[in-house]
N, CA, C and O atoms as a GROMACS GRO file, in nm:
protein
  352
    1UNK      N    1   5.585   0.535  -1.370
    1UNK     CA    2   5.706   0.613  -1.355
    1UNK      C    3   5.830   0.529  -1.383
    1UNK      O    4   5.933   0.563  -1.440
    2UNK      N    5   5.798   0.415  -1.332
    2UNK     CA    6   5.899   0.321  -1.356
    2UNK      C    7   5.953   0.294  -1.508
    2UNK      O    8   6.066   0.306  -1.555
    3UNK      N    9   5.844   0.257  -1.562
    3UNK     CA   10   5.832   0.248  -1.707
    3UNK      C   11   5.909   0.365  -1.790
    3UNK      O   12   5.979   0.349  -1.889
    4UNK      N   13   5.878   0.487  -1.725
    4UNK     CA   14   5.908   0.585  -1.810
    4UNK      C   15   6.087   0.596  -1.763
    4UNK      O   16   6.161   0.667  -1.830
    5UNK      N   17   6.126   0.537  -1.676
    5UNK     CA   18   6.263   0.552  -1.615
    5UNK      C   19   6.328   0.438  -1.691
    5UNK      O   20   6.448   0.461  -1.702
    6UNK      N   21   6.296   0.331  -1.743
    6UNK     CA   22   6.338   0.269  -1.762
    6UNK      C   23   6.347   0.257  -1.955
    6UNK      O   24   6.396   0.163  -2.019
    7UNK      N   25   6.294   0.361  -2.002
    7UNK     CA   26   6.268   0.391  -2.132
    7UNK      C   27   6.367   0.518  -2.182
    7UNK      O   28   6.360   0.571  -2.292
    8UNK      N   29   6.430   0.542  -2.109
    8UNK     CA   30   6.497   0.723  -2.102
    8UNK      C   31   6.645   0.604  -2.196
    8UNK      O   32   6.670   0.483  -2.191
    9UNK      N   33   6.698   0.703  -2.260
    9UNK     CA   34   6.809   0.657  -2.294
    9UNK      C   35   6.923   0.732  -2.257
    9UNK      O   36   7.040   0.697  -2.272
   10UNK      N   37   6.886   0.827  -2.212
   10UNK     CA   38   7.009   0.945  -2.077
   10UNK      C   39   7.042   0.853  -1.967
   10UNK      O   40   6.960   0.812  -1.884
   11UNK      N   41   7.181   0.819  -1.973
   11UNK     CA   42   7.202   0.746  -1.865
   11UNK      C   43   7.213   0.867  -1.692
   11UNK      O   44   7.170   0.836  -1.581
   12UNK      N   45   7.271   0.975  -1.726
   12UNK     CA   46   7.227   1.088  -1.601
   12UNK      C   47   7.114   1.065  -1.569
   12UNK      O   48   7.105   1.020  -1.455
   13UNK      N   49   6.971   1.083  -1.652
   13UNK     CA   50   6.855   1.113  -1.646
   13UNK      C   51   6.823   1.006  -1.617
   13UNK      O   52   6.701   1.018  -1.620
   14UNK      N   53   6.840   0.922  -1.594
   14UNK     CA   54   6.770   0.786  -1.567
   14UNK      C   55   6.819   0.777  -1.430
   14UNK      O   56   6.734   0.761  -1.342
   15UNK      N   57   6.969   0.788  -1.390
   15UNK     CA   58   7.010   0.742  -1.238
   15UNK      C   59   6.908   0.855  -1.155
   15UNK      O   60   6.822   0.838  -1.069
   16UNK      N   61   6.958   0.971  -1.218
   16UNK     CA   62   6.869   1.092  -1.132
   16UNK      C   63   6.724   1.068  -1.108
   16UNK      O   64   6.674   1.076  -0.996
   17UNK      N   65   6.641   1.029  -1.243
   17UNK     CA   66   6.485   0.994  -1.233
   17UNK      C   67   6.490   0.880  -1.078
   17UNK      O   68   6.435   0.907  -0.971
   18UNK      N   69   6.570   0.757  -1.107
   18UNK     CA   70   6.556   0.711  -1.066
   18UNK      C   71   6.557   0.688  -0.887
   18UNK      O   72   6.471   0.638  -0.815
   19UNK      N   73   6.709   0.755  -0.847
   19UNK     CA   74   6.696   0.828  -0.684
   19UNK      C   75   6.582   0.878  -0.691
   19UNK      O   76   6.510   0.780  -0.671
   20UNK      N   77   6.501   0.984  -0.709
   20UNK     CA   78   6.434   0.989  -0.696
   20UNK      C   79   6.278   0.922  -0.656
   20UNK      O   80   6.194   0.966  -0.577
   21UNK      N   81   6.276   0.842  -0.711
   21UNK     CA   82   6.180   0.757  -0.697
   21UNK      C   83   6.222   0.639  -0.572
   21UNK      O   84   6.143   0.597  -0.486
   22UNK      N   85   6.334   0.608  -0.583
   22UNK     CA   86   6.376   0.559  -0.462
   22UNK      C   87   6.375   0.614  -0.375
   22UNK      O   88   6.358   0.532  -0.285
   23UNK      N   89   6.386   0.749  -0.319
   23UNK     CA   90   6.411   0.850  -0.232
   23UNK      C   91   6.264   0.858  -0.232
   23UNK      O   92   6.257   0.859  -0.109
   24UNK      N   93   6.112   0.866  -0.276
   24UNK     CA   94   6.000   0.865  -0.273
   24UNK      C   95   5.933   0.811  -0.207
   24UNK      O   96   5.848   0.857  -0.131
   25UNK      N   97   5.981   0.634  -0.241
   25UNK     CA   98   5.952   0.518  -0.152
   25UNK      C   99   6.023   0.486  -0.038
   25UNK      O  100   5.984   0.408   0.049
   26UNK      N  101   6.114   0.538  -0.039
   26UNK     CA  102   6.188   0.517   0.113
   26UNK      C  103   6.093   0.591   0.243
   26UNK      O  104   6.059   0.545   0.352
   27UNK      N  105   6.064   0.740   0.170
   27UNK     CA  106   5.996   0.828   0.286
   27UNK      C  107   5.892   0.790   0.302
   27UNK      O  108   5.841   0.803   0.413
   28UNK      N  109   5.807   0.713   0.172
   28UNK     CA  110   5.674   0.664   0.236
   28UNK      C  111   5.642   0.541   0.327
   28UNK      O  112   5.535   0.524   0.386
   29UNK      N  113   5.788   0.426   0.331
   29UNK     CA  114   5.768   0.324   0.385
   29UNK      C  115   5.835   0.376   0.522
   29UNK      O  116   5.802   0.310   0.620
   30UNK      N  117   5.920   0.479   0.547
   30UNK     CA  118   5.934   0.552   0.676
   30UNK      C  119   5.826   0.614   0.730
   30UNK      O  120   5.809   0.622   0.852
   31UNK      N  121   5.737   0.668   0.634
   31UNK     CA  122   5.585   0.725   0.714
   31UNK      C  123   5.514   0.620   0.760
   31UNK      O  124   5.501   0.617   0.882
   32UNK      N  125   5.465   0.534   0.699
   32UNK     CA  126   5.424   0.385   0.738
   32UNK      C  127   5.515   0.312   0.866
   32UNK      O  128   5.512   0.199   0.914
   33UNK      N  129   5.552   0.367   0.879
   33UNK     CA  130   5.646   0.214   1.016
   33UNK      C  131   5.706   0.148   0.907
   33UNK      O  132   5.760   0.054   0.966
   34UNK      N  133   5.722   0.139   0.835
   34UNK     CA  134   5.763  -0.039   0.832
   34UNK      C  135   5.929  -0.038   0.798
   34UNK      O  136   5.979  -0.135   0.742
   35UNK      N  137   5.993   0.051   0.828
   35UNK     CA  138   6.108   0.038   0.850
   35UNK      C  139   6.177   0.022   0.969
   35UNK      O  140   6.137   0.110   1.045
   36UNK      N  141   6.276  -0.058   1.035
   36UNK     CA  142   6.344  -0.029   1.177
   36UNK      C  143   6.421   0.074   1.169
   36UNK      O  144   6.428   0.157   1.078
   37UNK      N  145   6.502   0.066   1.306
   37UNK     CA  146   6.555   0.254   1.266
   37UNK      C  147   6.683   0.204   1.253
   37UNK      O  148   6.753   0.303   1.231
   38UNK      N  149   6.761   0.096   1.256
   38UNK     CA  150   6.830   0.038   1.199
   38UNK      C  151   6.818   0.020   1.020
   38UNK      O  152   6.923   0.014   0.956
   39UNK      N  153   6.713   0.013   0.965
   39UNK     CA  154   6.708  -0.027   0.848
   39UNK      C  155   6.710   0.118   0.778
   39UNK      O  156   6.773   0.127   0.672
   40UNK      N  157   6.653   0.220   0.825
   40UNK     CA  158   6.649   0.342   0.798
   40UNK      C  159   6.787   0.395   0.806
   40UNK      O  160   6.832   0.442   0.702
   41UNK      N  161   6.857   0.395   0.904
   41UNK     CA  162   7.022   0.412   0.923
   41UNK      C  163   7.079   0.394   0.826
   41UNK      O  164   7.153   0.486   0.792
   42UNK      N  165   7.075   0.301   0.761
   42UNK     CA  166   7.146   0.203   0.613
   42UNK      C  167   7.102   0.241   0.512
   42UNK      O  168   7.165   0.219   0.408
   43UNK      N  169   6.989   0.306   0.511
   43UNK     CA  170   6.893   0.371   0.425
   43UNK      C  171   6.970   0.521   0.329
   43UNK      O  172   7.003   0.565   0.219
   44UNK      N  173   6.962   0.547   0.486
   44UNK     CA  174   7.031   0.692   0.508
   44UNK      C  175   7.157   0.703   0.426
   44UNK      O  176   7.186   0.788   0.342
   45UNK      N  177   7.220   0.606   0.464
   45UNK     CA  178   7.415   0.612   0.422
   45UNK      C  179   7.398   0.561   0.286
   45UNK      O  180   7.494   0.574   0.211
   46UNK      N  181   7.287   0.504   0.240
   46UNK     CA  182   7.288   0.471   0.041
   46UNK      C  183   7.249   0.604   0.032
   46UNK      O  184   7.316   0.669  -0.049
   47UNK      N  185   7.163   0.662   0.087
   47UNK     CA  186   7.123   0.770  -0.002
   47UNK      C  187   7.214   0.888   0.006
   47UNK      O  188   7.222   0.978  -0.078
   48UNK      N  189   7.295   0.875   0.139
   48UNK     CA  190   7.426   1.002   0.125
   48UNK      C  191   7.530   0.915   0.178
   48UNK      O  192   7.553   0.882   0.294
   49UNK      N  193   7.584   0.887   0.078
   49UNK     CA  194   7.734   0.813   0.064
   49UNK      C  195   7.807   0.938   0.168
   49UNK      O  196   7.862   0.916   0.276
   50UNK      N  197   7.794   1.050   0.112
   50UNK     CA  198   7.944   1.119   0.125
   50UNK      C  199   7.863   1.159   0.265
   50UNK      O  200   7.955   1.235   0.293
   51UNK      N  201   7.801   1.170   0.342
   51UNK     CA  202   7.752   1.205   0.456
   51UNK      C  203   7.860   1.128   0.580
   51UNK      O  204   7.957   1.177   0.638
   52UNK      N  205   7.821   1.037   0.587
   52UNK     CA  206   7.954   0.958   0.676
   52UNK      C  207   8.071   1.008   0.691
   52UNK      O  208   8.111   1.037   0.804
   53UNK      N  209   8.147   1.027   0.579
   53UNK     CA  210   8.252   1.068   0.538
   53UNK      C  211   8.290   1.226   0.619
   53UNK      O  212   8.387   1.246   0.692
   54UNK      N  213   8.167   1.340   0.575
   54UNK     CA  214   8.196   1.470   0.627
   54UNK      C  215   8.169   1.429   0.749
   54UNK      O  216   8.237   1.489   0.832
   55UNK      N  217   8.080   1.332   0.806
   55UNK     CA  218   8.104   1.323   0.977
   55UNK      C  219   8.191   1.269   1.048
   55UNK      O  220   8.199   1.296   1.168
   56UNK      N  221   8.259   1.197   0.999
   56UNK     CA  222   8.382   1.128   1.027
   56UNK      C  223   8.481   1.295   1.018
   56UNK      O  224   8.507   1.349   1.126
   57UNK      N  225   8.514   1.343   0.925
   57UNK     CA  226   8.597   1.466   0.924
   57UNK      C  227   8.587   1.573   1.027
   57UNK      O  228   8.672   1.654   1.064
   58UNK      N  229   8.430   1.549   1.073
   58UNK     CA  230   8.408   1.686   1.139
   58UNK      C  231   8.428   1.644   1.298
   58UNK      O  232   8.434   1.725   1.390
   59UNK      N  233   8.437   1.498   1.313
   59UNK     CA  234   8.484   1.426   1.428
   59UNK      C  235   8.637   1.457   1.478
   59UNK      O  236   8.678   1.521   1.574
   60UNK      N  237   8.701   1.392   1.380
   60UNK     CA  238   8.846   1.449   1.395
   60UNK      C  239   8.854   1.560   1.364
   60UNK      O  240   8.968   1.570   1.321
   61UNK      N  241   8.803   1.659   1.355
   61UNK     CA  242   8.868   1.814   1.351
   61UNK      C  243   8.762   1.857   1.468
   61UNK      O  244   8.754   1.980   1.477
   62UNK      N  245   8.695   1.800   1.541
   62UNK     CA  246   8.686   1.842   1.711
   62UNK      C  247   8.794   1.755   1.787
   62UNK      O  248   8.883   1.826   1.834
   63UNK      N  249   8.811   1.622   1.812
   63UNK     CA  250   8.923   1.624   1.862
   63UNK      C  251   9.022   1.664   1.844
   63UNK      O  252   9.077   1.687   1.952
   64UNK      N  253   9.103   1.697   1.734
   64UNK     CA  254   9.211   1.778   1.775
   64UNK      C  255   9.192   1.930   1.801
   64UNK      O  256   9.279   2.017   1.795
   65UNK      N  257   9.037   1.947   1.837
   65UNK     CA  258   9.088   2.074   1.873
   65UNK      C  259   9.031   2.083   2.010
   65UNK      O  260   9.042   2.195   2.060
   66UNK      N  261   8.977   2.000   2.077
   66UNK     CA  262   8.965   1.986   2.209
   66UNK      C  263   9.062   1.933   2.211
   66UNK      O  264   9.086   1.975   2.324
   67UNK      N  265   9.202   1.838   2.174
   67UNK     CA  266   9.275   1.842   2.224
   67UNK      C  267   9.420   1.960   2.259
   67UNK      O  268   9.504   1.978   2.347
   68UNK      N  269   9.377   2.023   2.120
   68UNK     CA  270   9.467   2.205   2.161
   68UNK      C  271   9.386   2.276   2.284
   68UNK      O  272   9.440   2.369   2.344
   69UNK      N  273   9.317   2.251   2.302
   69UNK     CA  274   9.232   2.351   2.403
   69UNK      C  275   9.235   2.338   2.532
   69UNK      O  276   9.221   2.433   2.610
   70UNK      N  277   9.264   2.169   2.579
   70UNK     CA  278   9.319   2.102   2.701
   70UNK      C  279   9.472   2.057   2.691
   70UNK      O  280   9.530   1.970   2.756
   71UNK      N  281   9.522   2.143   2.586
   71UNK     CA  282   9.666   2.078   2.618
   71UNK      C  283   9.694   2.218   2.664
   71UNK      O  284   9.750   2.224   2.773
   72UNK      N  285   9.663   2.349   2.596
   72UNK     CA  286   9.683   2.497   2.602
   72UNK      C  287   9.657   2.557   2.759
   72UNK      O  288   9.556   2.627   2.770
   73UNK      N  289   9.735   2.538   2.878
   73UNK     CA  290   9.631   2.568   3.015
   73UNK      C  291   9.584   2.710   2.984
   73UNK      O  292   9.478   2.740   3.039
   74UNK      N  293   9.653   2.824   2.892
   74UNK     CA  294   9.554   2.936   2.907
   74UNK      C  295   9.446   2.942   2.816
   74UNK      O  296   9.357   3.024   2.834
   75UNK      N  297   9.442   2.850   2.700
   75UNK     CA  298   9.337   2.898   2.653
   75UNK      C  299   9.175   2.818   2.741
   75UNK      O  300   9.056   2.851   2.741
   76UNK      N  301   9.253   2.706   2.805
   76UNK     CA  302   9.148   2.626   2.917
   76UNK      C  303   9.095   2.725   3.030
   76UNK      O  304   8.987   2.724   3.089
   77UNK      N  305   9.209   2.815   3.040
   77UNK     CA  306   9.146   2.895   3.182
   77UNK      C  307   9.052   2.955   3.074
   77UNK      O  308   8.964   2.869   3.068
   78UNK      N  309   9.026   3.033   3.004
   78UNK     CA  310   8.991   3.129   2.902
   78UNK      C  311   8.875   3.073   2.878
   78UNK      O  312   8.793   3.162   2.904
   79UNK      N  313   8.795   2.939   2.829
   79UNK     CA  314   8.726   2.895   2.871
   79UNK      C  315   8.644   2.856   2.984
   79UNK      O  316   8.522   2.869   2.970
   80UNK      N  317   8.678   2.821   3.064
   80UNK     CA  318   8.663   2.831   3.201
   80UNK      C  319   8.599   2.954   3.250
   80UNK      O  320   8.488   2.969   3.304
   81UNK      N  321   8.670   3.021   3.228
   81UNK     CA  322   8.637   3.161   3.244
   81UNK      C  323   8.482   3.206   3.218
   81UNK      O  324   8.396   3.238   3.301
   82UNK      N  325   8.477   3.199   3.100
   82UNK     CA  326   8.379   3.206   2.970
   82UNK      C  327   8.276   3.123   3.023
   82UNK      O  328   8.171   3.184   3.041
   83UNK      N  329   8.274   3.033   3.045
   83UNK     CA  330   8.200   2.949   3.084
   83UNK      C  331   8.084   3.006   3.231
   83UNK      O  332   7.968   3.044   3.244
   84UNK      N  333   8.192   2.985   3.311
   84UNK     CA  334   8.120   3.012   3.455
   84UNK      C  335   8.072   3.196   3.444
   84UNK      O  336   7.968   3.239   3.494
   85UNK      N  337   8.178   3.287   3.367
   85UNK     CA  338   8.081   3.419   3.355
   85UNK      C  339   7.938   3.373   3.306
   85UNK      O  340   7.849   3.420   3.377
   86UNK      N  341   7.894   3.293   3.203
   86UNK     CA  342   7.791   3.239   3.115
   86UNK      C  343   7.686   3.223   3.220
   86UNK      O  344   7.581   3.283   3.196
   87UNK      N  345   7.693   3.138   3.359
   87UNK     CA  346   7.618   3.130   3.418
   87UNK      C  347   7.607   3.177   3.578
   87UNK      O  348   7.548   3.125   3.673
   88UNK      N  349   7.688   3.293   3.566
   88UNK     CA  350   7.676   3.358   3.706
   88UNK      C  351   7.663   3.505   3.686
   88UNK      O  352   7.652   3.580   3.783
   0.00000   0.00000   0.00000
């Protein structure tokens, strides 16, 4: 496979062939153990760059909106509210 990835003269088709095959061997040396879950972590963030990124975004757009929600006292009661109806 390698061979044939490395013979392509599509430079798309070659990066793409190639994740792939990286993305192949990653999951099989994760089925095997022989990764830490540290090493897998690092793993993770080559194989989705932009993943970090939307979690980092989706971080700050809950704090500021738990912080509208505890700055707001009615929309806190309103919650509150919501809440304890939920379990009584």
């Amino acid at each position: 496979m390698l061979h044939h990835i490395i013979e392509l003269k599509k430079k798309d088709l070659k990066l793409r062939h190639l994740k792939e095959v990286y993305t192949w061997f990653f999951t099989k040396l994760v089925a095997m153990g022989a990764l830490s879950k540290q090493e897998i972590e690092e793993e993770l963030k080559f194989l989705n760059p932009g993943l970090e990124k939307m979690s980092e975004a989706m971080k700050r757009a809950l704090a500021i909106k738990s912080k509208y929600i505890f700055s707001n006292e009615e929309e806190m009661a309103e919650v509150n509210k919501r809440m304890f109806e939920k379990y009584y």
